[in-house]
C-alpha positions in Angstrom: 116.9 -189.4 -60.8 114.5 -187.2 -58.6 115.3 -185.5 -55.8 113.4 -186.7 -53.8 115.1 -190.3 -54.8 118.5 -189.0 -54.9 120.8 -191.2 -53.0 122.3 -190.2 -50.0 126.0 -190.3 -49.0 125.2 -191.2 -45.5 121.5 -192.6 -43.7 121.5 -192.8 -39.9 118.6 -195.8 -39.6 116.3 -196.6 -37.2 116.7 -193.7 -34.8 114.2 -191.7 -33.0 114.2 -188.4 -34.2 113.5 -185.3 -31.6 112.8 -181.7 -32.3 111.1 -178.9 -30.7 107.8 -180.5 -31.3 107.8 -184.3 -30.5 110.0 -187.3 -31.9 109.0 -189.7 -34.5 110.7 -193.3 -35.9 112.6 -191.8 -39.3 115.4 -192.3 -40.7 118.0 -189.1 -42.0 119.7 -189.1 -45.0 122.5 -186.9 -45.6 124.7 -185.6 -48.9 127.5 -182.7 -49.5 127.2 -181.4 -46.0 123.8 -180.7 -45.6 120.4 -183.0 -44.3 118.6 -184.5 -47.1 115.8 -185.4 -45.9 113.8 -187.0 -42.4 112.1 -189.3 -42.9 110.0 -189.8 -46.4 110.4 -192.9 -48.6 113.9 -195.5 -48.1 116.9 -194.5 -50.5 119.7 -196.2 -51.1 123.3 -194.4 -48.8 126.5 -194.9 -49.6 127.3 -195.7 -45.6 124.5 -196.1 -42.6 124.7 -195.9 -39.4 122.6 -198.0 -36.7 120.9 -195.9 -34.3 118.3 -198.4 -33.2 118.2 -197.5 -29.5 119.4 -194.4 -30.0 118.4 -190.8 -30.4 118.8 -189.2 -33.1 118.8 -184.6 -32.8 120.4 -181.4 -34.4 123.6 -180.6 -33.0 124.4 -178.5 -30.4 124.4 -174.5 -30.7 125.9 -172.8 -27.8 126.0 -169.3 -27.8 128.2 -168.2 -24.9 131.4 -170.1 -24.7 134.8 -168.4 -23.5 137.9 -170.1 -25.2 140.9 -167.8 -24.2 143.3 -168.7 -27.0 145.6 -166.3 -27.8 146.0 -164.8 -24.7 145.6 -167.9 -21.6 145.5 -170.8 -23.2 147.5 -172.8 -20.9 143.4 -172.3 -19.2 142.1 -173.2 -22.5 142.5 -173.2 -26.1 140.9 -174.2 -29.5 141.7 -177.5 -30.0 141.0 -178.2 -26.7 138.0 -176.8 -26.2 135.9 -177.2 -29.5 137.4 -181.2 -29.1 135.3 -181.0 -25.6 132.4 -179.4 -27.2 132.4 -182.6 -29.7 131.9 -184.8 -27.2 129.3 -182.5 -25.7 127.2 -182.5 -28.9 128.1 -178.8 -29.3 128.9 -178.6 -33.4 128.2 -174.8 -33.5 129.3 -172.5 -30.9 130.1 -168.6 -30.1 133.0 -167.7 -28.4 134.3 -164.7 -26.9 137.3 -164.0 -24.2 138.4 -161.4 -21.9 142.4 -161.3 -22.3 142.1 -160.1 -25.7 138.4 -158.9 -27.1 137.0 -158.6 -30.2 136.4 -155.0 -30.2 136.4 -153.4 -33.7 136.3 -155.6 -37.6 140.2 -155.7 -37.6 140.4 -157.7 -34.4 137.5 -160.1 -35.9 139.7 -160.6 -39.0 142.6 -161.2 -37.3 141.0 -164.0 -35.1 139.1 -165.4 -37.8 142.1 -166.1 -39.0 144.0 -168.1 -36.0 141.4 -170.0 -35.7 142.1 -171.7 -39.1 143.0 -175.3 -38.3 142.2 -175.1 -35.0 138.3 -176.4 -34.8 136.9 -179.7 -34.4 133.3 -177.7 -34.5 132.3 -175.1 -36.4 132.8 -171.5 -34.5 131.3 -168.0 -34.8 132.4 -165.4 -32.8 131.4 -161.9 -30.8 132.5 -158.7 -30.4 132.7 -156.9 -27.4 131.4 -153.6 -26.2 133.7 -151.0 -24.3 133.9 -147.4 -23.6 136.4 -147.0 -26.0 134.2 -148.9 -29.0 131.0 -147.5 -28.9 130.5 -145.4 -32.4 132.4 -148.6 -34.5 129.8 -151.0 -33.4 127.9 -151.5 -36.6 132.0 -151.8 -38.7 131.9 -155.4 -36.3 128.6 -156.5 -36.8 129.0 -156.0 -40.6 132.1 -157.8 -40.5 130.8 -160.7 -39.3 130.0 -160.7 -35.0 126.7 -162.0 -33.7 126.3 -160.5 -30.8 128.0 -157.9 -28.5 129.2 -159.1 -24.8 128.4 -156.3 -22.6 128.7 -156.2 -18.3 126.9 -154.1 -16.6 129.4 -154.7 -13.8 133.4 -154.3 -13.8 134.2 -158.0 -14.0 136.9 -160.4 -15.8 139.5 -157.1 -16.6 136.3 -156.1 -18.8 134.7 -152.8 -17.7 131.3 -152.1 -16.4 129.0 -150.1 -19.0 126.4 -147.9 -18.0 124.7 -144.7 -17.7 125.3 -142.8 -20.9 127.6 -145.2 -22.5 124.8 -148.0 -22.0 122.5 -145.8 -23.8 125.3 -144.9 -26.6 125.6 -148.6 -27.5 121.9 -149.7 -27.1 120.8 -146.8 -29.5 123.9 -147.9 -31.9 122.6 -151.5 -31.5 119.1 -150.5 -32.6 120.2 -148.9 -35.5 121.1 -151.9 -37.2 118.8 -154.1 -35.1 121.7 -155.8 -33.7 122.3 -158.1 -30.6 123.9 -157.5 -27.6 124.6 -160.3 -25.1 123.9 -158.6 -21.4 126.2 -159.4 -18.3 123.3 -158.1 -15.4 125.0 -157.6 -11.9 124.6 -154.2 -10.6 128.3 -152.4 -10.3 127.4 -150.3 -7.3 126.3 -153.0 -5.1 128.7 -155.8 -5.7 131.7 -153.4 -5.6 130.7 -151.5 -1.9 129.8 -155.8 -0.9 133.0 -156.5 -1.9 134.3 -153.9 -0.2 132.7 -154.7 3.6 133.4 -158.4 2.9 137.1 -158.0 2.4 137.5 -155.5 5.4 135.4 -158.1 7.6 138.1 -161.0 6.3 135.6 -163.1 5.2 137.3 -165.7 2.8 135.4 -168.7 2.7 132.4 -169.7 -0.4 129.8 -167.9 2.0 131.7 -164.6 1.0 130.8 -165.4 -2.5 126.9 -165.7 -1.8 127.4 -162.5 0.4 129.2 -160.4 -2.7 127.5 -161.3 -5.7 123.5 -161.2 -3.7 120.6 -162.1 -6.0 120.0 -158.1 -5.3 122.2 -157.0 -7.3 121.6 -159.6 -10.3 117.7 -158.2 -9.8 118.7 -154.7 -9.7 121.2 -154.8 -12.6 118.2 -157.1 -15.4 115.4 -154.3 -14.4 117.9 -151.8 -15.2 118.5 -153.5 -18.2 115.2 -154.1 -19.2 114.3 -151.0 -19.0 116.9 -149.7 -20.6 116.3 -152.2 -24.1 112.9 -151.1 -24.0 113.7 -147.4 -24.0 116.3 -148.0 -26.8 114.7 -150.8 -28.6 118.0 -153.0 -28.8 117.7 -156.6 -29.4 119.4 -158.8 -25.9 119.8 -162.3 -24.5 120.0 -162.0 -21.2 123.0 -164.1 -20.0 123.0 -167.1 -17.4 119.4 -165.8 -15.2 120.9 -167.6 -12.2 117.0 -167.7 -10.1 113.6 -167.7 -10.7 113.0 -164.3 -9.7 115.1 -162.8 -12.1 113.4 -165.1 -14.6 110.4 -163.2 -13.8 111.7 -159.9 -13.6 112.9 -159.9 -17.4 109.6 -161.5 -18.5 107.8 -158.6 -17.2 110.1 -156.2 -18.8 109.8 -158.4 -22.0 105.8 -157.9 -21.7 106.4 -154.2 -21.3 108.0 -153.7 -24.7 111.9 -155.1 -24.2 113.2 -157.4 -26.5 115.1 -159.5 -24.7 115.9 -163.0 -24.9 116.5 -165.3 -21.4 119.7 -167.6 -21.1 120.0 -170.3 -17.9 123.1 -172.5 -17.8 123.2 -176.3 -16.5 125.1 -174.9 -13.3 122.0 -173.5 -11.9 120.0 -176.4 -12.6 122.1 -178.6 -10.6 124.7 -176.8 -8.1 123.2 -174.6 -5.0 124.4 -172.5 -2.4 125.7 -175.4 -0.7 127.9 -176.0 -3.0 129.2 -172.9 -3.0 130.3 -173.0 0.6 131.3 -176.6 0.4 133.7 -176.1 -2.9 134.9 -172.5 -2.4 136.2 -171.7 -5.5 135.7 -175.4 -7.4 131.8 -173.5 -7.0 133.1 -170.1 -8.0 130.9 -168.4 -11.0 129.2 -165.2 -11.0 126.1 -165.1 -10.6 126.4 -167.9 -7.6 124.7 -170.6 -7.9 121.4 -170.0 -5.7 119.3 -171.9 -2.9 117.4 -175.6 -3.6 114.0 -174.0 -4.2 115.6 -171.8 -6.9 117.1 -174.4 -8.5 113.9 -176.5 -8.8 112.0 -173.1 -9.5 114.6 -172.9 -12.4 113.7 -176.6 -13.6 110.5 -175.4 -13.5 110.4 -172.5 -15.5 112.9 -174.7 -18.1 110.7 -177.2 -18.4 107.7 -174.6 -19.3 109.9 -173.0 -22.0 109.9 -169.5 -19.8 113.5 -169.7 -20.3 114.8 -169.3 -24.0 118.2 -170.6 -24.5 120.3 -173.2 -22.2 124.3 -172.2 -22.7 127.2 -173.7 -21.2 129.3 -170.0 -20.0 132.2 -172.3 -20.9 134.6 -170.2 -18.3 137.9 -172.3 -18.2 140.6 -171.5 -15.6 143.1 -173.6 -14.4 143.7 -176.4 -11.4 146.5 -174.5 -9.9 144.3 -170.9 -10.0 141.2 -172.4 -8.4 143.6 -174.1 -5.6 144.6 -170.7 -4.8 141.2 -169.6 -3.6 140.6 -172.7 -1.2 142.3 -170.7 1.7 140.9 -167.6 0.5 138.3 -167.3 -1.6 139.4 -163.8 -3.2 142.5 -165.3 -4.7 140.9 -167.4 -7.6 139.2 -166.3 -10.9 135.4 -167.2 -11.5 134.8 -169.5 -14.1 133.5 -173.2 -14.5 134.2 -174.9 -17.9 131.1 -176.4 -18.5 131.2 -177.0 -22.5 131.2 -180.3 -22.2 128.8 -180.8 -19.7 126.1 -178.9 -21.1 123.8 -181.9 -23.0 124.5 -184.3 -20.5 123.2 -182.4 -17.7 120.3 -181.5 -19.1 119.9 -185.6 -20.3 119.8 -186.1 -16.8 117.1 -183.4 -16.3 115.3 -185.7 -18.9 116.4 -188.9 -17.3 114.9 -187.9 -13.8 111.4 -186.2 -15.6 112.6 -182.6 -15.0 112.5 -182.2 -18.9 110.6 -183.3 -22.2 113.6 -184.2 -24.5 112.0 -181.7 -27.4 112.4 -178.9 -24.9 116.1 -179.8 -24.6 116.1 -179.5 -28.1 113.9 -176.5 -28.3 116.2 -174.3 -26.0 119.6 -175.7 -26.7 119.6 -176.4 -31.0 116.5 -174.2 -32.5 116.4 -171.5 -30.1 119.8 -170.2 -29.9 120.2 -170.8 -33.7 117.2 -168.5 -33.8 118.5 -165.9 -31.7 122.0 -165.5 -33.1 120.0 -165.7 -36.4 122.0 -169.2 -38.0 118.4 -171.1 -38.4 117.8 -173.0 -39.7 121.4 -173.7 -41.5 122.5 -174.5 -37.8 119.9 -176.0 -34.8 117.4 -178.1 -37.0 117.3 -181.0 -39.0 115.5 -180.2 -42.1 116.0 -180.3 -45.6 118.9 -177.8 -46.6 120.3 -177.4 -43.1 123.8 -178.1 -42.5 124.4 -181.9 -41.9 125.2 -181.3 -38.4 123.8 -184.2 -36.5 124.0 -186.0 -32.7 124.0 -189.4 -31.6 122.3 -189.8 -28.1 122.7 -192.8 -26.4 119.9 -191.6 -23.5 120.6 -194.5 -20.9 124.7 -194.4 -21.7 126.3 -192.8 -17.6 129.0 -191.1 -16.8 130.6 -190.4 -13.4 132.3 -187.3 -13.9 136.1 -187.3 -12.7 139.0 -184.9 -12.9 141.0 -186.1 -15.7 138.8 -187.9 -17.7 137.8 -184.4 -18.9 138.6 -183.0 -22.5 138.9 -179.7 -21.6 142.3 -178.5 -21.0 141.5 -176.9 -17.6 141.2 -180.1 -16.8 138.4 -180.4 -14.2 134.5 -179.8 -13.9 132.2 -178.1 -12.3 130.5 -182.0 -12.4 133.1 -183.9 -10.9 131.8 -186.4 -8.7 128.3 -186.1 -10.0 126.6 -189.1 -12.4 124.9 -187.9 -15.7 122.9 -190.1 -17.6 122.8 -189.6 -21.4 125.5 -188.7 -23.3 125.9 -188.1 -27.5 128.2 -191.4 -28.7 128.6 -189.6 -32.4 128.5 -186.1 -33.4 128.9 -185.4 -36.9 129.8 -181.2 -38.1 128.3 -181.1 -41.9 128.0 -184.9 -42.3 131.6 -186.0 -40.9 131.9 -187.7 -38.0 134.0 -185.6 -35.2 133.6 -187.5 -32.4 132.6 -191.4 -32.0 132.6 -193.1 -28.2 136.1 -190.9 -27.5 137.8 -190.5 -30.6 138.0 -187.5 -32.7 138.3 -188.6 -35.9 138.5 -185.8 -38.2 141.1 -184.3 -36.1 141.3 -180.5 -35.8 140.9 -178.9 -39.1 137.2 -179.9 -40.0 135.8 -177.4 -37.9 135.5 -173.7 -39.6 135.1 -170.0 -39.2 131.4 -169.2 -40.0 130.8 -164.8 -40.1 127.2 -163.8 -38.9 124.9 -164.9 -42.0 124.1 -161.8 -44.0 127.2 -160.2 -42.8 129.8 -158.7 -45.7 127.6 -160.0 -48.3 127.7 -163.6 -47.1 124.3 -165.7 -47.5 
């Protein structure tokens, strides 16, 4: 028998198909973990699936997830958290923490290796650039990292990097055309902020918007840009939280940086408001900004100006966040977000904010582009891994505290309705979630090492 007549071991029927460039009426045929085709002449499947109604894209790849097992994970841990990123959509993700980095190829071997058994999705994971590592960079990346998590300010126990140890690691970066993954809040002015605020006793969310100023974000991406253009490095910048800064990088990209711009779904739907409302249910860093920067945001999402939509999964626990609604100091930052992520930006699509191919564009191809995975991961073409969503694009959700997957066990979204949600996800052509179960259970998801890295394809 042909290829091209081969039979398939599973067809998802009658579905409408979306990529980056439109949808279309096809059917997908999968066999041995991988897509066999869209689309093309009927073949005969061992199983189908219905998805008349439905529709039908590549899973999930979100690049900047925080899963702090070993280390906190009564806040979160594998299981937990790749379980919530099943239900999300998410079948591919990249995960670093701050209670125990990745910061040289022994430390990536050794987690690599927990994580056996753990995954309901498949997981890659980053390194981590310190003070201490700079020199043993290119060891990491050639042992499998994607990226490099760098902050330009001192934040989560992880130390700000700059000056002459930002240029060390950008020049090491460029030498092997690596990726680094940029933090940008300028040190300086958010520490001497926080400094006034505290001595003023300012405790409430306001103190929040007053520390972490859209000044110091703007201060710390020019600094940044600059900086990758002067070295060359490859960066995605993480979670631009306003427009502004949007348009700050894209100038620094048109000047010579290569840089890559990541938004998360908090900015597209929180505000300053919240922030002073919620205290520290609202507490992230960058804040969330004003209403017209939100909608400039939408804006600039909906014109691709943005690259890549990530969650910035940040889990922390009920009893932490309570402890900042007296005073705000007294709480981590973090929102967990990973299983959020599709749905809110379903609901961008829902209200017109959003073409559905531009969901797909920035939150399957494009960060499978920039980690460099595509098109094994983020597409559904011929050869890619089988890794396909389910959308049911009328299907709400009110969001409420314990209805949540996550193991923190509340949302950024609580309260809020979403509209459109995945119903099946399937990670290389099995089914890991379906309307609330998780049937393959935790030991379907794997390890996968940067592609090209050790001698892997």
């Amino acid at each position: 028998m042909a290829a091209e007549d081969a039979a398939a071991e599973l067809a998802i029927r009658g579905g409408t198909v979306w990529s980056p460039a439109g949808s279309r009426r096809a059917d997908v045929y999968l066999a041995a973990g991988r897509v066999l085709d869209v689309g093309g002449p009927s073949r005969p499947a061992a199983t189908s699936i219905d998805a008349r109604g439905l529709w039908v894209m590549p899973g999930v790849v979100d690049g900047h997830v925080h899963i702090p097992d070993p280390g906190r994970s009564d806040r979160e841990d594998f299981p937990s958290g790749t379980a919530a990123a099943a239900s999300n959509g998410t079948t591919f993700l990249l995960e670093h923490h701050h209670s125990d980095p990745v910061l040289d190829a022994g430390a990536l071997e050794r987690k690599s290796r927990y994580l056996s058994g753990r995954l309901h999705v498949d997981v890659g994971l980053l390194g981590a650039v310190h003070p201490g590592n700079v020199g043993g960079l290119r060891a990491l990346w050639e042992a499998g990292a994607y990226a490099f998590k760098l902050f330009t300010c001192a934040l989560h126990g992880a130390p700000a990097v700059t000056g002459d140890v930002l240029a060390r690691a950008l020049a090491e970066v460029a030498s092997f055309d690596g990726l680094v993954l940029t933090h940008c809040e300028d040190e300086e002015i958010t520490a001497a902020a926080g400094r006034e605020l505290r001595e003023a006793g300012a405790t409430g969310g306001e103190a929040l918007l007053a520390w972490r100023t859209l000044e110091a974000e703007l201060a710390a991406a020019g600094a940044m840009g600059e900086a990758l253009r002067l070295s060359g490095a490859r960066a995605v910048i993480a979670h631009a939280s306003h427009p502004a800064v949007v348009d700050r990088l894209r100038a620094a990209r048109g000047g010579g940086a290569r840089l890559l711009i990541e938004s998360c779904p908090h900015y597209l739907w929180l505000t300053e408001d919240d922030v002073r409302a919620r205290g520290p249910w609202a507490k992230c860093t960058p804040p969330a900004r004003s209403e017209q920067a939100r909608a400039g945001l939408w804006r600039l999402v909906a014109a691709r100006e943005i690259d890549l939509i990530s969650a910035d999964h940040a889990p922390t626990t009920i009893e932490e966040k309570r402890a900042g609604e007296s005073d705000i100091w007294e709480c981590p930052f973090g929102l967990p977000g990973v299983e959020t992520t599709l749905s809110a930006m379903l609901t961008g699509v829902a209200q017109g904010l959003v073409e559905m191919s531009t969901v797909v564009a920035l939150m399957c191809e494009g960060p499978a582009r920039a980690y460099g995975i595509y098109p094994r991961k983020g597409a559904l073409r011929p050869g890619s891994d089988a890794d396909v969503v389910i959308v049911d694009p009328r299907r709400e959700r009110l969001v409420r505290r314990g209805e949540v997957r996550t193991k923190a066990g509340w949302s950024a979204f609580e309260g809020r309705l979403l509209t459109g949600r995945a119903v099946r996800t399937l990670v290389r052509g099995v089914t890991v979630y379906e309307e609330g179960a998780l049937p393959a259970g935790p030991a379907h998801g794997r390890y996968v090492p940067r592609p090209g890295a050790a001698g892997r394809p």
